[in-house]
N, C-alpha and C positions, 0 to 999 in steps of 0.2 A: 652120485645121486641116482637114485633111482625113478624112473621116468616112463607114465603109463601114455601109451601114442595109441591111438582108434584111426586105424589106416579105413579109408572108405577106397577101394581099389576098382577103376574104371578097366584095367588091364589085367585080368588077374593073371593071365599067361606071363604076361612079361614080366609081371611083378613077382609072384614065385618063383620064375627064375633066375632072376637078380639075385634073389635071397639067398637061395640055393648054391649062387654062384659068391656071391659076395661074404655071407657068413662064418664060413671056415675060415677066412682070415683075419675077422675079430681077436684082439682089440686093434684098433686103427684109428686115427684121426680123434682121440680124446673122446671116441668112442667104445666101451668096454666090452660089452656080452651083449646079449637079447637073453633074458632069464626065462621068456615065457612066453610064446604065439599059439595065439586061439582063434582060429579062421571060424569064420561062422561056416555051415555045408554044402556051399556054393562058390567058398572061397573069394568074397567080393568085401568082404567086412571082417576087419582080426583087430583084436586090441593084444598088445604086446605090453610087457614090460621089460625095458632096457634099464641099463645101466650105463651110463656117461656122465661126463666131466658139466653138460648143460643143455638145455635144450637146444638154446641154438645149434652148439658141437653136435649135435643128434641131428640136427634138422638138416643141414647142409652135408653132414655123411646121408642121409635117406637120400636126398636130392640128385646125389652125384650118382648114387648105385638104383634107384627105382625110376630118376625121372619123373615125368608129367605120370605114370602108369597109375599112380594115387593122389589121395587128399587126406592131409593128417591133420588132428587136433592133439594137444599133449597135456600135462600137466604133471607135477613134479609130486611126488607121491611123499606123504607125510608117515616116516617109516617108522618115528614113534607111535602112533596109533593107528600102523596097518596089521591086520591080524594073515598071517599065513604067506607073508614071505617068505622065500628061501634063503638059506642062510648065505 
């Protein structure tokens, strides 16, 4: 499923670093890819879209690799009438 998460990031050091560190080894944990990160120009606010097996599966991989460094909201994206997905 595909899965749009709005990280609001209290750490952004830590937090792009985790990513940084943790990403390359996608897929993991019924977690698949990150298709898409768009940090706002301060880097404290990105809406991503991932790909995973469920939000929860997504929530609890964010948990392990970011920690307290954010606060996420999600929602499971409706890919029949999303326009400009990638394939």
């Amino acid at each position: 499923m595909i899965i749009l998460v709005n990280h609001e990031i209290n750490d952004p050091a830590n937090f792009w670093k985790a990513a940084q560190e943790n990403l390359p080894n996608l897929p993991e944990a019924n977690v698949k890819r990150v298709v898409q990160s768009l940090p706002n120009t301060d880097m404290t606010i990105a809406t991503c879209l991932w790909e995973a097996d469920s939000i929860e599966a997504l929530d609890s991989y964010l948990r392990s690799k970011v920690g307290s460094t954010s606060k996420e909201t999600y929602y499971e994206v409706n890919t029949a009438n999303a326009i400009g997905l990638p394939a």
